[in-house]
matplotlib code that plots the C-alpha trace (Angstrom):
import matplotlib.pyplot as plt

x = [-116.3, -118.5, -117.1, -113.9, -115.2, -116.7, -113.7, -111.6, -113.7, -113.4, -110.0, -109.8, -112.5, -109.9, -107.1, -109.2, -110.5, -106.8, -105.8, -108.2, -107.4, -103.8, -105.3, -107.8, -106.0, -102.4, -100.8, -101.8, -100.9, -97.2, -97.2, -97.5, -95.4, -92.7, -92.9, -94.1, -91.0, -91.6, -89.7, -89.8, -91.9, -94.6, -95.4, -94.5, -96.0, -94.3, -98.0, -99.8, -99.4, -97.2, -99.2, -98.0, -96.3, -99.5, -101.4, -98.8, -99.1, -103.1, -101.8, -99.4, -101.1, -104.7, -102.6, -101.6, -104.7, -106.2, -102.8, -102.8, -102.4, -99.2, -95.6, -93.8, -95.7, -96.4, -92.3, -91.9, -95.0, -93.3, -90.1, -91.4, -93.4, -90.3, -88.2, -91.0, -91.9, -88.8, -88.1, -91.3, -93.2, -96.4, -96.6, -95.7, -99.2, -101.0, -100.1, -101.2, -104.5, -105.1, -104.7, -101.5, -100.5, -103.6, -102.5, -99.3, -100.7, -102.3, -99.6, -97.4, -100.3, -100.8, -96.9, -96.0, -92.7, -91.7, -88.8, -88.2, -91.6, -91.7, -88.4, -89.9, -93.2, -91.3, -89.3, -92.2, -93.8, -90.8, -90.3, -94.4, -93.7, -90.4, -90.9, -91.4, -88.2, -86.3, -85.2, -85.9, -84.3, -83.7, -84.9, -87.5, -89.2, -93.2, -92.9, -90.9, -92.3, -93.5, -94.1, -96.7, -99.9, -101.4, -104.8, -104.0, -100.9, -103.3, -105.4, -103.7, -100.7, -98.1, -98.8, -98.4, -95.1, -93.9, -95.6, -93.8, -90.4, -90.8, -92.3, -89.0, -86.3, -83.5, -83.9, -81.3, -83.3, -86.7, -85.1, -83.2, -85.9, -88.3, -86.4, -85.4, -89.7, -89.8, -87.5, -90.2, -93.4, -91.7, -91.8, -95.5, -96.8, -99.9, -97.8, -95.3, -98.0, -99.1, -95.8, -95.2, -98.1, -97.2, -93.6, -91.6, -88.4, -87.9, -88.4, -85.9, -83.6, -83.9, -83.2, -79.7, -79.0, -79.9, -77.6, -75.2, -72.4, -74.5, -73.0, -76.4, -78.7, -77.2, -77.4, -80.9, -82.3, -80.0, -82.0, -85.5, -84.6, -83.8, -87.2, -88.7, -87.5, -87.2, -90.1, -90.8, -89.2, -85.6, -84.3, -83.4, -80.1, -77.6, -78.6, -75.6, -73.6, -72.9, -69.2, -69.8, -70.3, -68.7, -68.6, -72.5, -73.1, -73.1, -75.9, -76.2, -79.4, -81.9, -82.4, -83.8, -86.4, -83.6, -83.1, -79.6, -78.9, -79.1, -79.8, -77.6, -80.1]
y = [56.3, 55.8, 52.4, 55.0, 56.7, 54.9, 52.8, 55.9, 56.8, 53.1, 53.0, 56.8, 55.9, 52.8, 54.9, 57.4, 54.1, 53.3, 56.8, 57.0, 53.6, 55.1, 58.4, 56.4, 53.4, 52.8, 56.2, 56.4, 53.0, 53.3, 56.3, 54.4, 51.8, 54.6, 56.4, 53.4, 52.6, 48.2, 46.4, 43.1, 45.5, 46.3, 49.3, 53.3, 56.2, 59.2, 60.7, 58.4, 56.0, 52.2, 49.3, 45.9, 43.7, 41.7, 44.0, 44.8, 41.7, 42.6, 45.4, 44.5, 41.7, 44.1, 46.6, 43.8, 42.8, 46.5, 47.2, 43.9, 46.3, 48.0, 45.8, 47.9, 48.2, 44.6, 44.1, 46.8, 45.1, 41.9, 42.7, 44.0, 40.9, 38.6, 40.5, 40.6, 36.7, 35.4, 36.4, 35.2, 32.0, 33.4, 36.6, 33.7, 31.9, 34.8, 35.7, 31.8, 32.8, 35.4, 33.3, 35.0, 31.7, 32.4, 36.4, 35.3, 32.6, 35.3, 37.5, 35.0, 34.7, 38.8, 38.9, 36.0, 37.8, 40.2, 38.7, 40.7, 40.2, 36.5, 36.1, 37.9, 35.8, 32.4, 33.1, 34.5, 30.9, 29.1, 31.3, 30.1, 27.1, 26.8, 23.3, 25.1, 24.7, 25.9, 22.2, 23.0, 20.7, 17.8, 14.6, 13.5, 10.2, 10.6, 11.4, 14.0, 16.3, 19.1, 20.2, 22.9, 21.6, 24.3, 24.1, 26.7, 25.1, 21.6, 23.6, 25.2, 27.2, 24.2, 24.2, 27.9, 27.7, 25.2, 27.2, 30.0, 28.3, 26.6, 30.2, 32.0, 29.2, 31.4, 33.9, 32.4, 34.1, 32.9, 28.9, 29.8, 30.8, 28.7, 25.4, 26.9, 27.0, 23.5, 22.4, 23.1, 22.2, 18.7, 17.9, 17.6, 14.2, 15.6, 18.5, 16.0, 13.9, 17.0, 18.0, 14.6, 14.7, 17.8, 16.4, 18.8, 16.2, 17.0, 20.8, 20.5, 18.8, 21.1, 23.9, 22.2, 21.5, 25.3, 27.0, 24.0, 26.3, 28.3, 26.5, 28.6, 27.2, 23.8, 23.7, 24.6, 22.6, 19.2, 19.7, 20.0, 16.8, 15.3, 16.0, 15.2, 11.3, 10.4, 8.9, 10.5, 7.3, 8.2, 8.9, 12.5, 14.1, 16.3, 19.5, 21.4, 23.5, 27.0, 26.6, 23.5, 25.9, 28.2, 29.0, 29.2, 31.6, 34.7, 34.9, 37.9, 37.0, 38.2, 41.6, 43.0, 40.8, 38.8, 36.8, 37.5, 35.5, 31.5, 29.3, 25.9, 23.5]
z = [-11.8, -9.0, -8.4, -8.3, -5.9, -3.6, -3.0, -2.6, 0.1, 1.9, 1.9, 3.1, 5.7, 6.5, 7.4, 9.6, 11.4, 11.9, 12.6, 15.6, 16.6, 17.1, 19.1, 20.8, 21.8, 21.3, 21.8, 25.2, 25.5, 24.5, 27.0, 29.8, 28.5, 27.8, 30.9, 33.4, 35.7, 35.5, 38.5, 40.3, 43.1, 40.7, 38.1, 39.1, 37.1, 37.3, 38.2, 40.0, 43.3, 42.9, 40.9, 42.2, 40.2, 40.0, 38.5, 36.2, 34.6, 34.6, 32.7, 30.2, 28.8, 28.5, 27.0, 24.7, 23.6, 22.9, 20.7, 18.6, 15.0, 16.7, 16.3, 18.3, 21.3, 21.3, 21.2, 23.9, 26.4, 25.9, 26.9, 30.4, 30.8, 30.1, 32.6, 35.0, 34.5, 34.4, 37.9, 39.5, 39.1, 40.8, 37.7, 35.0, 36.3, 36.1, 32.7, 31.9, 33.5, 31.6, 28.6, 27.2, 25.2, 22.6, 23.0, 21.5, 19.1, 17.2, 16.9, 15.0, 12.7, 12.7, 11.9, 10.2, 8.9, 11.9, 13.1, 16.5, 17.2, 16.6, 18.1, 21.5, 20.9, 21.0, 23.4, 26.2, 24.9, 26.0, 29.7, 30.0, 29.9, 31.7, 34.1, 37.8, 39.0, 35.9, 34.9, 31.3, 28.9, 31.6, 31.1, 33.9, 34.5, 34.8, 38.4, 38.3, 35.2, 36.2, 32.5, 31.8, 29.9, 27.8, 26.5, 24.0, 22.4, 22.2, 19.8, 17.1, 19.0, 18.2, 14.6, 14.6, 16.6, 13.9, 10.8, 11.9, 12.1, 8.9, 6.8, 8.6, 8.5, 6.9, 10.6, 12.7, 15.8, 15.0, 14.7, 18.0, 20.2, 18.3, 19.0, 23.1, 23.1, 21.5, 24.1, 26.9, 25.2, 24.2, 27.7, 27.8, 26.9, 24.9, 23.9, 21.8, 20.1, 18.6, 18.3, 16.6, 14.1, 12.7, 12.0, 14.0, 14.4, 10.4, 11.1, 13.7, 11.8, 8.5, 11.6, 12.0, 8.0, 7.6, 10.3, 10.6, 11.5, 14.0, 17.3, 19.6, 17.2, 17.2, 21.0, 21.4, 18.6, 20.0, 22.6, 21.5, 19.4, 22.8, 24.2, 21.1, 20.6, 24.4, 25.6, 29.4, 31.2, 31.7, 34.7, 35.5, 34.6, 36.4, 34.7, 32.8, 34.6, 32.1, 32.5, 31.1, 27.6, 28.3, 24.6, 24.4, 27.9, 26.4, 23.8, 21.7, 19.5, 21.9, 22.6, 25.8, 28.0, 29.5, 25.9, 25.5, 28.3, 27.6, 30.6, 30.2, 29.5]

ax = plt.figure().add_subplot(projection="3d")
ax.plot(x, y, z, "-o")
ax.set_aspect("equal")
plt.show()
């Protein structure tokens, strides 16, 4: 009975810790997230004077790391930071700085089934480490990468990008943005040994046995099999022009953060 009780009274005192987590933390939070007017310009609150667009990113990702327990706000704080980052190469650095590859890292192994949020996670992964220049998917020679290294994927964030594809492999948008991110963190030399060891080529390909008559994830994962088995030495390509495929332009499996529309790789 006491045994009983006692653990009645831990998982009551549980949900009163989580409870004022919400109050404390997160509500406010999602206010500003709800009534914060995000542009390329910067952040306006309805009560308050303008925030650059800098310190948005400041922002957003702190907001992110108070509100790791909350799915939705997470979803809803990275589809500002896509739009905002996929706009401007100076905010995409400083969300690297502020070490928003580990941020994401840990919600994949937080959420290891949410599919939205894993879709949005893989995806910001992939905008992060978009080649300056927006060549992603091109082949370079060595002295023309301008590939991203991240010190956070070299630890344990590429296993968790392939973990996560393999535990979700039926979601057709979790293997489409996973295999758009692979695309962009093959083209890192260190990035695809790692890749390599963990056997991501015969991930990829059960990607393609799985959705075989999926033409978006086809494209994206032909690709990320591309940079996967090329070496680094070929001389770069004409990059793809959209009416190229035209079939593949309009892509409706992201929602909201700019993932619904595919750039031609």
């Amino acid at each position: 009975v006491i045994q009983g009780k006692t653990s009645h009274n831990h998982h009551h005192h549980h949900h009163k810790k989580n409870y004022d987590k919400w109050n404390d933390i997160v509500k406010p939070l999602h206010l500003i997230l709800s009534k914060a007017d995000f542009t390329l310009d910067g952040m306006l609150l309805f009560d308050g004077p303008p925030i650059t667009s800098t310190d948005s990113i400041t922002i957003i990702v702190n907001i992110m790391k108070e509100a790791r327990s909350c799915a939705i706000l997470e979803i809803r704080a990275l589809n500002i930071l896509n739009q905002l980052m996929d706009h401007h190469e100076h905010l995409r650095n400083q969300a690297l700085c502020l070490g928003i590859q580990s941020l994401l890292f840990n919600l994949m192994l937080d959420f290891p089934h949410n599919e939205l949020l894993l879709s949005k996670s893989l995806f910001t992964t992939m905008l992060l480490l978009r080649p300056y220049g927006g060549l992603e998917g091109c082949l370079f020679n060595s002295n023309q990468m301008n590939a991203i290294k991240s010190s956070a994927l070299c630890n344990n964030g590429i296993k968790i990008v392939l973990d996560t594809m393999k535990n979700n492999i039926n979601s057709r948008r979790i293997q489409y943005m996973g295999c758009w991110a692979l695309v962009n963190i093959a083209l890192e030399s260190e990035h695809k040994k790692i890749l390599i060891k963990y056997d991501a080529i015969s991930i990829v390909c059960d990607v393609m046995d799985k959705h075989c008559e999926d033409a978006k994830v086809q494209f994206r994962a032909l690709f990320a099999m591309i940079n996967l088995v090329t070496s680094g030495d070929f001389q770069h390509q004409p990059q793809l022009q959209h009416d190229q495929h035209p079939q593949l332009q309009h892509d409706n499996i992201g929602e909201g953060g700019g993932e619904g529309e595919g750039r031609s790789v």
